[in-house]
N, C-alpha and C positions, 0 to 999 in steps of 0.2 A: 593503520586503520583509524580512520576519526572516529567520535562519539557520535554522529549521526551512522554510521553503518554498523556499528555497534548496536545504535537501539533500532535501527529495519531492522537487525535478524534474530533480534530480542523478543521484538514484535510481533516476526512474521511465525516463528516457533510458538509463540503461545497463541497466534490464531489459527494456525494447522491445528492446534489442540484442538481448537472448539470444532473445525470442520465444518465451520456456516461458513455461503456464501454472501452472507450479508454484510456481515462486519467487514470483510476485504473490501466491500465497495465503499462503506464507511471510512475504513484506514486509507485509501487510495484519494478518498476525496478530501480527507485531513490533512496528508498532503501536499496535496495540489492547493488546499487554503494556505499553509506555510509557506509556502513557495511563492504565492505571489508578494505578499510585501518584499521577501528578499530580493525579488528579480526589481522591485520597486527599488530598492537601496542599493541596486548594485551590485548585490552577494552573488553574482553568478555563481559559482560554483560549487555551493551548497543549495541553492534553487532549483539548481539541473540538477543536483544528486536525488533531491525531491522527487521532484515531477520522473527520474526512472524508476524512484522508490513506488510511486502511484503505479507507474506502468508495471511495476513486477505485482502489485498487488490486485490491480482488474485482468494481470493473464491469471494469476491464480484461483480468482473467482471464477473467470470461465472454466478452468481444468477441471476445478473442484464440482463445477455444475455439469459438467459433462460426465464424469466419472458417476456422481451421487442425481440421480435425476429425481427431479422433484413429483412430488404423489399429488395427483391432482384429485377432489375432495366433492 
């Protein structure tokens, strides 16, 4: 297990805490910012861990928004 899948499920644990769908869209597009210089330098393989780290965190958003539906005001 690397230090990057280490700190996704480090992450992803203490933003099921919070149970906003906000911040996963946040963490998802954090990211997808890290990921591009690496795909830039050539780090394939830590870029593409990225960018499914993004992708596991906007499915999460959608479940979470499905499950908790938002009150409209």
């Amino acid at each position: 297990m690397k230090p990057q899948d280490i700190f996704f499920f480090v992450s992803l644990v203490v933003l099921l805490a919070f149970r906003r769908p906000v911040l996963f869209v946040w963490a998802g597009l954090g990211a997808l910012a890290f990921a591009i210089p690496l795909f830039a330098t050539w780090t394939f393989f830590t870029a593409e861990r990225l960018t499914w780290y993004a992708g596991a965190f906007f499915l999460t958003h959608i479940l979470i928004s499905l499950v908790k539906p938002h009150r409209v005001q």
